[in-house]
C-alpha positions in Angstrom: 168.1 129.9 98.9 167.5 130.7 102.5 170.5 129.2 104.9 167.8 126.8 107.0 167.1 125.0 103.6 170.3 125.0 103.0 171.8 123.3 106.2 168.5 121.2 106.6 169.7 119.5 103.3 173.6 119.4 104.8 172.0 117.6 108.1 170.4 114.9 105.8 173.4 113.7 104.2 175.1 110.7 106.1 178.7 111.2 107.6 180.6 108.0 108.6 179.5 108.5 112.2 175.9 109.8 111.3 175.0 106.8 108.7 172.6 105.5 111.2 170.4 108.3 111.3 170.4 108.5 107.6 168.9 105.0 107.2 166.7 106.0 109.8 165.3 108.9 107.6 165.6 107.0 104.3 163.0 104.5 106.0 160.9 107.8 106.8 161.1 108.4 103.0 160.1 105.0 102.1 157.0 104.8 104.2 155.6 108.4 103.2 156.4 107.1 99.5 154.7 103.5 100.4 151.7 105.1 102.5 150.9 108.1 99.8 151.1 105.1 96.9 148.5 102.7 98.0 146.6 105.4 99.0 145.7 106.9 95.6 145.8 103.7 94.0 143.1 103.0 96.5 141.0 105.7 96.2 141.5 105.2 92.1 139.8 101.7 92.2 137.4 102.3 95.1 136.2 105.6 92.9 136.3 103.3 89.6 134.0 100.4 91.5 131.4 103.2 92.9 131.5 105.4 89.1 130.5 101.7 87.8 128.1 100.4 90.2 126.3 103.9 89.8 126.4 103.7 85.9 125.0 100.0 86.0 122.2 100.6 88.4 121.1 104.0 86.3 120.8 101.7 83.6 117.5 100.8 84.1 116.9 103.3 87.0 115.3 106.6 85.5 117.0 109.5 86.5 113.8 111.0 87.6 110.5 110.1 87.8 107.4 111.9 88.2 103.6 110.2 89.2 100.4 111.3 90.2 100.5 111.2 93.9 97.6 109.2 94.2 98.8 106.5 91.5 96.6 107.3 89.1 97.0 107.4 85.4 97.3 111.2 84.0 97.8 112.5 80.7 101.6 113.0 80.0 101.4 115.2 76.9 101.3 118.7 78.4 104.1 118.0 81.6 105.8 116.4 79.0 106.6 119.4 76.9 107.4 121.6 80.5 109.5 119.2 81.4 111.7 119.1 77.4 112.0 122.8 78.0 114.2 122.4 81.4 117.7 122.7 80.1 119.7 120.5 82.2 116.8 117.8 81.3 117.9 115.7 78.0 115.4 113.1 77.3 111.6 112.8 78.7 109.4 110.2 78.2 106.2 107.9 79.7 106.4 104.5 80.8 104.2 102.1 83.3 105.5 99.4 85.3 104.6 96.5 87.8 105.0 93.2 88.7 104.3 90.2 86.6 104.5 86.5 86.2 106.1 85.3 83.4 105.6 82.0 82.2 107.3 79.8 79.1 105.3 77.5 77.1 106.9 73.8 75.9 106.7 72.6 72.8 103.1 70.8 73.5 101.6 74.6 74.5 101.8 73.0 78.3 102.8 76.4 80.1 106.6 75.6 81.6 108.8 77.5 83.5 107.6 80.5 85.9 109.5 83.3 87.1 108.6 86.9 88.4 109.7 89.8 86.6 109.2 93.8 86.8 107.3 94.5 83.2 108.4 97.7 82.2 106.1 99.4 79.2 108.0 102.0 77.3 107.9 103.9 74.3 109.7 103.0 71.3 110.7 105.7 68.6 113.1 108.1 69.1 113.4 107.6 72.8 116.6 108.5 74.1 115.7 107.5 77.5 116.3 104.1 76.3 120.2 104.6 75.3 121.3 102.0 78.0 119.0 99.5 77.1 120.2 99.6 73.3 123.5 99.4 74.4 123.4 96.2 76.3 121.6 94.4 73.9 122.8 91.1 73.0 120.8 90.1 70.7 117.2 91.5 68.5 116.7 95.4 68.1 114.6 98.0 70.2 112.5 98.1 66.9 110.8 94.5 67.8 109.0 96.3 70.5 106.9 97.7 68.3 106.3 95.6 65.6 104.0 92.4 65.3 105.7 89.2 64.9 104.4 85.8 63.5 104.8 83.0 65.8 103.4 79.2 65.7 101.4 78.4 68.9 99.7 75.5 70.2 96.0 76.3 71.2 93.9 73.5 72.2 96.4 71.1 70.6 96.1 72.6 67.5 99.2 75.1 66.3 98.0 77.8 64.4 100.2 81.2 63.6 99.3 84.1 65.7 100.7 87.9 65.4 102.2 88.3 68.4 104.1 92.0 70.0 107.7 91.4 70.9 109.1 91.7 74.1 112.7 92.3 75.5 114.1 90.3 78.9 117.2 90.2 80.2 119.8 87.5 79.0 119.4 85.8 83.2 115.6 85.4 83.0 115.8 84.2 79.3 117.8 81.1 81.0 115.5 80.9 83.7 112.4 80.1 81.6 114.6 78.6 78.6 113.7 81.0 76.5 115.3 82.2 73.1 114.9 84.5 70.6 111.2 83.8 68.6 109.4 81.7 71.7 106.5 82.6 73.0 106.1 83.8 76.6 103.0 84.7 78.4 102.7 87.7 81.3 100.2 87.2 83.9 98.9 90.4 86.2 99.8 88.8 89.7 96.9 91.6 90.5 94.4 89.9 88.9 94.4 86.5 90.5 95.0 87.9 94.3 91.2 88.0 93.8 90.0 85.1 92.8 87.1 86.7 90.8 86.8 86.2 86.9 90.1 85.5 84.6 93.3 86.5 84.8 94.5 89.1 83.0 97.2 87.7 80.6 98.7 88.5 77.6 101.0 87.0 74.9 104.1 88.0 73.9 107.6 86.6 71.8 111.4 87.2 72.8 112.3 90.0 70.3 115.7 90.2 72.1 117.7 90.0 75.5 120.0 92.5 77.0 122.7 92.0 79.5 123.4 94.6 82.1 126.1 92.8 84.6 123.1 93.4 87.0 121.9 89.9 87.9 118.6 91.8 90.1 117.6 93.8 86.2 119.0 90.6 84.0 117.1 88.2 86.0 113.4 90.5 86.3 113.0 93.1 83.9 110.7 93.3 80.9 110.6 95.9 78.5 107.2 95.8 76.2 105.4 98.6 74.4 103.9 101.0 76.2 100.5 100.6 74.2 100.9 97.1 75.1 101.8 97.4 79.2 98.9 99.6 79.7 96.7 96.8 78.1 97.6 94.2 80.7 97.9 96.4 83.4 95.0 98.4 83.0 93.4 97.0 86.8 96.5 96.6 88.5 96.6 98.9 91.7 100.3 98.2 91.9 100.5 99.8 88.1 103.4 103.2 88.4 102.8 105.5 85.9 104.4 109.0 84.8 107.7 110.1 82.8 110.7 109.6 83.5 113.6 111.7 82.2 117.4 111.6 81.9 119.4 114.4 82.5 122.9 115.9 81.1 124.4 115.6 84.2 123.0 112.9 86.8 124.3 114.9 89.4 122.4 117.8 88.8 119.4 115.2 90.0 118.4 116.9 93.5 118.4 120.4 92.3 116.4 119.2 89.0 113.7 117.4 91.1 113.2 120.4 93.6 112.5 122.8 89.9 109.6 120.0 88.7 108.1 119.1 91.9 107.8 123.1 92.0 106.7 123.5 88.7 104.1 119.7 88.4 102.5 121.1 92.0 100.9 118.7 95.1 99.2 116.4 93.2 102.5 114.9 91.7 105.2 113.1 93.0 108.9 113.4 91.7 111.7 111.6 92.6 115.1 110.9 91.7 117.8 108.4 91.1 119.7 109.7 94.7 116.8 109.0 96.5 115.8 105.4 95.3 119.7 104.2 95.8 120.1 106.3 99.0 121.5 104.0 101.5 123.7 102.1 98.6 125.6 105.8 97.4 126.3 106.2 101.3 127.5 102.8 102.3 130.3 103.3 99.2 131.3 106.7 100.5 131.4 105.6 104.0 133.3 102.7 103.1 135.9 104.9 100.8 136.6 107.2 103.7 136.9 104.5 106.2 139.7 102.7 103.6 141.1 106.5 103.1 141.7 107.0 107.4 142.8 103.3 107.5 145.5 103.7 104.8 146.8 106.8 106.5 147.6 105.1 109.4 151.2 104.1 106.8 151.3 107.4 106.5 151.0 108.2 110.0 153.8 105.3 111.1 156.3 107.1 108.4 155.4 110.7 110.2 156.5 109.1 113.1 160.0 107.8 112.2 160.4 111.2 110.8 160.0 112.8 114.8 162.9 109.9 116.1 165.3 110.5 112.6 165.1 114.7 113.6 165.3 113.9 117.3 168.9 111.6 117.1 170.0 114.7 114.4 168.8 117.7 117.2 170.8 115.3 119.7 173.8 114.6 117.3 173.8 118.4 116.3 174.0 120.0 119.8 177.0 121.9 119.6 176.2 123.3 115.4 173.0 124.7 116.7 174.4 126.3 119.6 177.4 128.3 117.8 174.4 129.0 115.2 172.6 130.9 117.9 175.9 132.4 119.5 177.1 133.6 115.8 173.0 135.2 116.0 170.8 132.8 114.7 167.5 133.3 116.1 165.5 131.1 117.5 162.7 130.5 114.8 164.9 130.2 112.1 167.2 127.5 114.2 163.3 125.6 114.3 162.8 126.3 110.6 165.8 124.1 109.7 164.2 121.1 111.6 161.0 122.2 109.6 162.5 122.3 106.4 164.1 118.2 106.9 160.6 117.3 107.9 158.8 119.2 104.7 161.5 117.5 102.5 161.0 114.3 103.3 157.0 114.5 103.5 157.5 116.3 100.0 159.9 114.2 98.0 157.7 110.9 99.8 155.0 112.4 98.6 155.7 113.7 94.8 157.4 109.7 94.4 154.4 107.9 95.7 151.6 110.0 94.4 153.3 109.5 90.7 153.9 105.9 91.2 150.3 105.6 92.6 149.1 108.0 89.4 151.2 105.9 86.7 149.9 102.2 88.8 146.6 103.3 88.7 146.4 104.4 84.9 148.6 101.5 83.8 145.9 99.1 85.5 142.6 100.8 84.5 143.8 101.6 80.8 145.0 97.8 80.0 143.0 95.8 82.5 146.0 94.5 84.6 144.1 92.7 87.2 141.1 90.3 86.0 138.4 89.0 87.9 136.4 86.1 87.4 132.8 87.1 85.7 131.0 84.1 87.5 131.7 86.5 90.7 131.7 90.2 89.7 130.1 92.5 87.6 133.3 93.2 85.9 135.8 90.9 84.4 138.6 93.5 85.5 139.8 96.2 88.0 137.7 99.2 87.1 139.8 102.7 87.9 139.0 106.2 88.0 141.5 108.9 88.0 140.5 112.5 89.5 142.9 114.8 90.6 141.1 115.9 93.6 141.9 112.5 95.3 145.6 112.8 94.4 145.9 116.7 95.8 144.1 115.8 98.7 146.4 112.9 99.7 149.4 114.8 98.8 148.2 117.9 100.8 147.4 114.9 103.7 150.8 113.9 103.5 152.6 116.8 103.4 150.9 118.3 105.9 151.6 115.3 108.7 155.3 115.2 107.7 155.5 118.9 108.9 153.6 118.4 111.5 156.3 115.3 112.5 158.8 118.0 112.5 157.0 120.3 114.8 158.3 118.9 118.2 162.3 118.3 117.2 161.8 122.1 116.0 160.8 123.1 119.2 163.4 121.1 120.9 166.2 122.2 118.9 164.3 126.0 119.2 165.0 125.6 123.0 168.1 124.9 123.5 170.4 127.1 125.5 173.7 127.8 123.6 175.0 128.8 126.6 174.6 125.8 128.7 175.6 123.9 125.3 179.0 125.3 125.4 179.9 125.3 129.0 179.4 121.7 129.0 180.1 120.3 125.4 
């Protein structure tokens, strides 16, 4: 061990006359350790809260989409099979969507409630683009989209049983409309009363299930029906969408994966991704997780600082050491790397004590939900936490790197001292 290290650790150590400095540079140590802790706890929740916001808006937002340009209705069969063969693409399949009304009937066949709703058609099957929705149902099977389902109506005051397709809403706009599982619903083509001309284009339908996403704007709108089905009532409807939409193996790979079909579909198609819809939502997270990163570093910052007045008092206290240092040949630099090395100790033991503690907080909360919220408020009943190392080196290196820097003027100081004039007149 090189004798800087070794005397930089000797000038830390508190003497009976020295004790004050000593408290001084244990505070150091404390607000490096405070400042690097709620740092990456931070960043673990604030990356936990983004990673699940994402994951419940991509839900029921396609990965990628891809429509005629001019709106029209093409045959999916053939870009279909193109797009299966892309490998980072995992699922492909068609859908249509629009806007709706959705109306309940009472018990007397008197339509009820009303509420607007995004009607989503979608193939059934083996359709793996679908995975989220099967795994927030609550209640009926992806199956009932598919099958007919015998339900007593009242038609004219009369009830007769009708075969009706199944439809699945979310859990919010099932208590909207007081709906359950086995009622009748109706969806009405806003389209096709905006003109006023002949009748509206309706059709019925029965709850075959409700899902639950956590989002209130998909729990409170969306419809899934067949796609056979959607395309029936939507047939006229200039505000119809129709294409594929595909999910991929990783989401991220979204941008570079749209650039490869829009190449490969041509001009008269349109393809979008899941980055572009949710655009100014991705940024405002990451602006606001940087912002709350430079804030927090401020503790940090305040810590560096105490660490420039504990290695002033010690360059003050050790006058005379470092001038028979230089006169027994010290040089220069290495007299400065002494300061240096009490400035990268305390920056590195802070640091390794409040990036674990942060590390260990962090897993202890996001593995056994420590801190609940109430549901009626968030999307999650507790804390959601994401560990990645990147966040943890990167504060540490942040850290680290400050504490030195701290350590850069009392290095020069002591650096310039005359051992000459130190002597004459100490």
């Amino acid at each position: 061990m090189r004798f800087e290290v070794l005397i930089g650790l000797r000038y830390l150590r508190a003497r009976r006359r020295e004790r004050f400095v000593s408290v001084i540079a244990l505070i150091s140590l404390a607000g490096v350790t405070l400042g690097t802790f709620v740092l990456t706890v931070t960043l673990a929740v604030m990356s936990g809260f983004q990673e699940d916001l994402r994951d419940r808006l991509l839900a029921f937002t396609p990965q990628l989409t891809v429509e005629r340009a001019d709106g029209g209705i093409f045959n999916t069969a053939e870009l279909l099979r193109r797009l299966e063969a892309i490998p980072q693409v995992s699922a492909v399949a068609p859908f249509v969507t629009s806007q709706v009304m959705a109306v309940a009937s009472t018990e007397s066949g008197v339509p009820g409630y009303v509420s607007g709703g995004t009607l989503r058609g979608v193939e059934v099957g083996n359709n793996k683009v679908l995975t989220e929705l099967r795994n927030t149902l609550e209640s009926g099977s992806l199956a009932g989209l598919s099958e007919s389902h015998a339900v007593q109506i009242v038609d004219h005051g009369q009830r007769r049983t009708v075969d009706l397709p199944g439809a699945i809403i979310g859990r919010s706009l099932a208590y909207d409309l007081g709906l359950r599982v086995g009622d009748p619903m109706i969806l009405i083509s806003p389209a096709s009363l905006a003109n006023g001309l002949g009748a509206p284009r309706l059709k019925r339908f029965v709850v075959a299930g409700y899902f639950h996403s956590g989002m209130y704007e998909f729990d409170a709108s969306l419809v899934f029906v067949n796609l056979k089905n959607g395309r029936a009532l939507l047939a006229d409807d200039p505000q119809l969408q129709s294409g594929l939409e595909a999910r991929l193996h990783n989401l991220l790979d979204a941008p570079k994966v749209r650039a490869e079909v829009q190449k490969m579909a041509g001009p008269d198609f349109k393809v979008s991704d899941w980055t572009q819809a949710n655009a100014p939502l991705f940024s405002s997270l990451k602006l606001e997780k940087l912002t709350d990163f430079l804030v927090l570093l401020l503790i940090v910052l305040v810590a560096a600082f105490n660490i420039i007045a504990t290695l002033v008092m010690v360059v003050m206290e050790r006058r005379k050491e470092i001038a028979i240092l230089r006169a027994m040949g010290a040089r220069a630099r290495s007299v400065a790397a002494i300061f240096l090395c009490e400035g990268a100790l305390l920056g590195v033991v802070g640091t390794v004590l409040g990036v674990t503690s942060g590390f260990l907080a962090s897993y202890l909360v996001g593995r056994y939900h420590l801190i609940h919220l109430p549901s009626d408020l968030f999307m999650v009943s507790a804390v959601p936490v994401r560990l990645y190392p990147l966040n943890f080196l990167i504060v540490a290196m942040v850290a680290i790197l400050l504490c030195v820097a701290a350590a850069l003027y009392p290095a020069l100081e002591a650096r310039s001292l005359s051992p000459v004039e130190v002597i004459r007149y100490e």
